[in-house]
N, C-alpha and C positions, 0 to 999 in steps of 0.2 A: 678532551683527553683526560680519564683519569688512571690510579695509581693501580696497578691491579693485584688482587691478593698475594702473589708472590710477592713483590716488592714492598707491600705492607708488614710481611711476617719475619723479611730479612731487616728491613728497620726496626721493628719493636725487637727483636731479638739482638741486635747492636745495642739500640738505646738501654735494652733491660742490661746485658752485659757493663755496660760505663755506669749505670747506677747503681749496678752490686759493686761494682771495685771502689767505688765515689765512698758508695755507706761505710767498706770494708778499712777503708783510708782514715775514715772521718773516725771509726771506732781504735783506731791506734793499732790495727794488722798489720803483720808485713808484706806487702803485697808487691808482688817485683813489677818494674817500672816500665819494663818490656811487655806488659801486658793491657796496661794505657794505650801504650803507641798502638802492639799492633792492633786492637780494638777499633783505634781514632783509624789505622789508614783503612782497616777495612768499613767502615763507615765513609770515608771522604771515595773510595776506590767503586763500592757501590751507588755513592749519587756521580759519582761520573760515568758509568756503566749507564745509570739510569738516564743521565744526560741523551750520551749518544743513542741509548734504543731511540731514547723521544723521539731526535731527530732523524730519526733512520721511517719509523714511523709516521713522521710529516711527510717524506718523500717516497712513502709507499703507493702505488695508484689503488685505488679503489676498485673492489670488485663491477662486476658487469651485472645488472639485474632487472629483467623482463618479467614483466604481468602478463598473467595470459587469462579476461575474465569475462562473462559473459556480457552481450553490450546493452540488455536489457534482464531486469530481476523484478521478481513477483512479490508483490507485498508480504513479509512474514514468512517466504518459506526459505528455508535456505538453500545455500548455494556454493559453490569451492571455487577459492580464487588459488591460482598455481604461481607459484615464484621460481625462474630460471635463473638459478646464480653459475659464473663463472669467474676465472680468474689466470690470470700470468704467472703466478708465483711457481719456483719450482720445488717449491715443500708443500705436504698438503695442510690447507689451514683451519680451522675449525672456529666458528665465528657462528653471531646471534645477529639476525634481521628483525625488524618491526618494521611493518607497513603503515603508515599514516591513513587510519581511514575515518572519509568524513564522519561527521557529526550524524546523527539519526541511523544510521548501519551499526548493528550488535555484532561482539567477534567471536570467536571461539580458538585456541589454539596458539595464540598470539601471545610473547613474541616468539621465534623460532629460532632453532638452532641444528647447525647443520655442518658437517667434513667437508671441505670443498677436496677434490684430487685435484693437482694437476693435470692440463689438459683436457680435461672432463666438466661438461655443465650437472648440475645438480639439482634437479627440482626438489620443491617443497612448496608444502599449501596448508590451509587456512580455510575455517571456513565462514559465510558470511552470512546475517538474518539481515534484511532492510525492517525497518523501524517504519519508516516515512516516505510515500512517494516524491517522486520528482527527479531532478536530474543531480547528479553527484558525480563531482572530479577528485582523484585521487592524483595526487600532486608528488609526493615524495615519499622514500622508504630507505627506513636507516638500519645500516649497518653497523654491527658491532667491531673491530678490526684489531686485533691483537697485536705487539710491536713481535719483531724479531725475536727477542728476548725473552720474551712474554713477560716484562717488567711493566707496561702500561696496555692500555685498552682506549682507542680512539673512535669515536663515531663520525663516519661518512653519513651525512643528510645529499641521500642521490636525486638527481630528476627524475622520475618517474609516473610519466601523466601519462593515466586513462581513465575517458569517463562510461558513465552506462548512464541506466534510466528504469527507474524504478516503477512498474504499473502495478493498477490493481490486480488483485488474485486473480487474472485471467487463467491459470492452469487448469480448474474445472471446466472455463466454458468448454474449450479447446477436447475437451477427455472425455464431453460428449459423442463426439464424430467417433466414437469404435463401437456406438450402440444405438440404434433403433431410436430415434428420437422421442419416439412413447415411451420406448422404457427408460431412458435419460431422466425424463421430467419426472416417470414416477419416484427415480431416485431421490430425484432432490425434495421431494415431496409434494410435488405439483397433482393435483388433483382434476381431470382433465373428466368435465360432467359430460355428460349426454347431451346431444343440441336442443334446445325446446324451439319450434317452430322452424321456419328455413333462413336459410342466405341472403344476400341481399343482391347478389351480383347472377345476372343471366348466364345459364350455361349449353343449354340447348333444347330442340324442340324435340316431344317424343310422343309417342302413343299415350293415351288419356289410359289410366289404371285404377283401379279399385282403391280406397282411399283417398285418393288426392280432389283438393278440395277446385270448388266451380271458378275461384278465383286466377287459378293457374292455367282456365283456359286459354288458349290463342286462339279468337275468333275467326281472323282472317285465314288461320290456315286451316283452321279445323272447316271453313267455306272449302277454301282450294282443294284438300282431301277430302272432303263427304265423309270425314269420323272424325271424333274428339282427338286433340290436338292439344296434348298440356305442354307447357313452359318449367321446365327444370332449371333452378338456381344451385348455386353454389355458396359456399362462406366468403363472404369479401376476401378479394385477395391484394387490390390495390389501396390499401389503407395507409396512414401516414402515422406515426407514432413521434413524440416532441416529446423530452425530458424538460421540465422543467427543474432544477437544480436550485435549491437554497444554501449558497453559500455563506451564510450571513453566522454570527454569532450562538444562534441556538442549533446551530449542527455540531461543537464542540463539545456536546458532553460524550465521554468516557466511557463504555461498558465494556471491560476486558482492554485488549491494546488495541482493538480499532476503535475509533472514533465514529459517532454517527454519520460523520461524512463519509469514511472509508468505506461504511455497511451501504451508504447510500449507494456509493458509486460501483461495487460489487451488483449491488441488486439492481440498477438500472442497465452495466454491462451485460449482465445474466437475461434479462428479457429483451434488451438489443439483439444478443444472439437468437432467441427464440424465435422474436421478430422476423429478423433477416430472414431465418430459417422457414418461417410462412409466407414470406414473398412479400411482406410490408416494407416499406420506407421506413428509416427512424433516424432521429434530427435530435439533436439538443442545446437548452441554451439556459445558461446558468445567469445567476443575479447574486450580487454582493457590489458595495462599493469598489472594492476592486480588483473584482475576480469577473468580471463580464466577457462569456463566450459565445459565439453562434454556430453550429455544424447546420446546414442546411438538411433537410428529409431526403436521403439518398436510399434506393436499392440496390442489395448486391454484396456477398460474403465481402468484397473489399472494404461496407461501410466499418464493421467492425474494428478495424486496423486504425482507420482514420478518428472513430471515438478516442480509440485510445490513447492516440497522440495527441487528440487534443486535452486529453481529460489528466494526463497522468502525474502530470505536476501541478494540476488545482488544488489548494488547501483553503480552509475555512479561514474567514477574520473575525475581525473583532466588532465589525459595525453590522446592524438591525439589517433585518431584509427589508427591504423595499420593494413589497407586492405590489402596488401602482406602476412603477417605473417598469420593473419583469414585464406586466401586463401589456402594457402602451410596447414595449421594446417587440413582443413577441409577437401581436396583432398585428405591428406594422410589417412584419417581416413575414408570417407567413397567411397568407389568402386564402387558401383551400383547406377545405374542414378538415383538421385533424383531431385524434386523440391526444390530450395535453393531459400527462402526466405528471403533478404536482409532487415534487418532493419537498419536505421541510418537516419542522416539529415546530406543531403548533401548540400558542399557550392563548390564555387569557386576553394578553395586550394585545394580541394580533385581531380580537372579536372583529370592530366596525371594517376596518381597514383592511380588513383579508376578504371579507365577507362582499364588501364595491367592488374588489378588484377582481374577484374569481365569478361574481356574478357577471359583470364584462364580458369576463373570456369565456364563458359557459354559454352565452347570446352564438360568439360564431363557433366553436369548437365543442367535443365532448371534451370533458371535464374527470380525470380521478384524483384526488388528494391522499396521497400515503404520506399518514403522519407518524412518524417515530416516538413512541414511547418510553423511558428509559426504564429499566431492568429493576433498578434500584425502587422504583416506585412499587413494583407490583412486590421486588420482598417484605419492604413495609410493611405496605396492606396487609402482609398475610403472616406476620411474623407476629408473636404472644406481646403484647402489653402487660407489664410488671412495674415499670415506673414510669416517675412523672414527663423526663425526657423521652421515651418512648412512646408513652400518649399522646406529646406534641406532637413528635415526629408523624402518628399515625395519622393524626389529624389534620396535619398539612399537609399528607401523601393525599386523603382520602378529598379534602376539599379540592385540592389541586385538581386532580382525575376527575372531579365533578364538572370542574369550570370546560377543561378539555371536552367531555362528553354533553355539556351545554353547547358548546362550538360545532362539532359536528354532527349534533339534532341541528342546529339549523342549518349548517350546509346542508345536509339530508335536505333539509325542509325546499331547500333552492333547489334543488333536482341535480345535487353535485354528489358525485357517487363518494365515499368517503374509508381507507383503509387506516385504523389503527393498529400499527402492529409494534413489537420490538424489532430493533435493527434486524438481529439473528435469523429471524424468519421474516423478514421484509423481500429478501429475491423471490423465494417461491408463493408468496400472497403475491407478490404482484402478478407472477405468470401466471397463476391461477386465475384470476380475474381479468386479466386481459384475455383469456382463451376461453372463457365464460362469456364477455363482453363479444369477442369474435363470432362465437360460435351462434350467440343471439341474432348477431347481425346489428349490433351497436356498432357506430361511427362519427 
């Protein structure tokens, strides 16, 4: 409870009044005595006014107040949460709300103020940016509550719990289904080449045709018909795709408000969609001390749903990746060749020790490593050198990038296919090459 500007302004104008008549006294004025008193009662008449609002105010019930918010929010974009206030009183009240919202959610609009009528609920809203995935409870929302008198102002701290659940930016996968899947991908800048050579999976038998080459014969039936008899394939369509996920410390760097893990999981959601959409399985299973998850290789628009929830409260730590362990954990788990797509940002220290562990997983599976580059580096490189700090810096950007492009010549070298890209454009490189990869009849 405190004191509210009215009752501030009648106190200092009481006090200012007793300290004109005090000075006027002190200076030998004549100042009638009647005007002490009634000074003094109307000061003592005021803090008993102000007494009783208090407690008239202790005894007022608190308004009624419902959230009504969405039970899931997309990273970054915003959102309107709605406030239903109500109330008993039979005067209308006019009073300020603030909602308690967790930590990582930016507000806008906050705090609020609103007429309640009698009888009547009142909406009002606010709107909401999430910061950070995961799951978030909003616990309490305070009200501002004026006394009777409007001599004080008390705040009601209400119960008001609801939680949601913050995912990645899934709003675009979703905003492809009103268009032509070709023309989707070209949107996002997926570049969808020509096939070189054929399929890998059988599709049917047919008449032998000009062009197609003697390999494509079917002997046996081109016997049974008495004419050439070729074997038409198709693009694999029962393929398995596996995220691998680096959760570990070098996914924390920065560029703009997502985090390279954020862009990671954006661009591994983005070609799960694609995926599904081709008729492939896609499975993931992240590494970090202690961020360890499995989704098995499922088909079927419902895997999408199931990434999600598993994925939407992962956040990066503070401890190293452990490529061995990832390696051993994901071997043991999945048997049938799949495409294992590598996320992380590789440096230097990872050389020997990335290089045993992905050679491993490259024996039973195909292999792609999308490594993250940050943004910062390539401004560097390409920004004017004028002084001596600048130099340094160029030259640590330019040795760094070296050691990184030493690392994936020799994956190259191991027959491990290898994508540097920046975050920002890391979803459409990877669809890109995956429907390169497909269309080759890579598996």
């Amino acid at each position: 409870m405190k004191p509210s500007r009215l009752l501030l302004n009648w106190l200092a104008a009481l006090l200012a009044i007793g300290i004109v008549l005090g000075a006027l006294r002190a200076l030998d004025f004549d100042v009638p005595a009647t005007l002490s008193s009634i000074n003094w009662g109307l000061l003592l008449a005021l803090l008993l006014l102000a007494t009783l609002d208090a407690v008239r105010l202790n005894n007022l019930p608190a308004p009624r107040v419902r959230r009504q918010m969405p039970g899931s929010l997309a990273l970054g974009r915003w959102s309107e949460v709605r406030l239903e206030v109500e109330h008993d009183f039979e005067q209308p009240l006019h009073t300020g709300i603030f909602d308690h919202v967790p930590q990582g959610l930016s507000v806008e609009n906050l705090p609020l103020s609103v007429e309640l009528q009698p009888g009547r609920s009142s909406q009002i809203g606010y709107r909401l940016r999430p910061l950070q995935r995961g799951h978030f409870s909003f616990e309490h929302c305070e009200v501002n509550l004026p006394s009777p008198l409007r001599l004080w102002s008390g705040k009601r701290l209400l119960n008001v719990t609801d939680h949601t659940r913050v995912y990645p930016d899934f709003a675009r996968l979703y905003g492809g289904e009103l268009l032509a899947v070709d023309n989707w991908l070209n949107q996002l800048g997926v570049r969808q080449r020509q096939r070189r050579g054929q399929g890998m999976e059988f599709h049917q038998l047919r008449d032998f045709r000009e062009g197609d080459s003697l390999r494509q014969i079917d002997w046996k039936a081109t016997a049974r018909h008495r004419t050439p008899i070729a074997r038409e394939y198709q693009d694999e369509r029962d393929q398995q795709i596996i995220f691998m996920l680096d959760c570990g410390r070098q996914m924390r760097s920065q560029d703009g408000e997502l985090s390279h893990f954020d862009h990671a999981l954006n661009a591994c959601l983005l070609l799960s969609y694609v995926a599904l959409r081709q008729g492939d399985a896609v499975g993931l299973s992240t590494f970090a001390a202690d961020q360890r998850r499995y989704v098995a290789p499922v088909k079927g628009s419902g895997q999408l749903s199931v990434l999600l929830n598993s994925v939407y409260d992962l956040a990066s730590t503070r401890h190293p990746a452990d490529y061995p362990a990832a390696v051993n954990q994901l071997l043991a788990r999945q048997q049938r060749r799949a495409l294992v797509v590598l996320v992380t940002n590789l440096r230097d220290e990872d050389d020997e020790e990335l290089l045993s562990a992905v050679n491993r997983l490259n024996q039973h599976h195909r292999v792609l490593v999308a490594s993250l580059r940050e943004d910062m580096l390539d401004g560097v490189r390409h920004s004017p050198v004028q002084t001596l700090s600048e130099a340094l810096a160029y030259c640590g950007a330019v040795d760094y990038l070296n050691a990184r492009a030493e690392l994936h010549e020799r994956l190259d070298a191991h027959g491990v296919a290898v994508l540097d890209i920046r975050p920002s454009e890391m979803g459409a490189a990877l669809v890109t090459r995956y429907l390169e990869m497909k269309r080759a009849g890579l598996s």
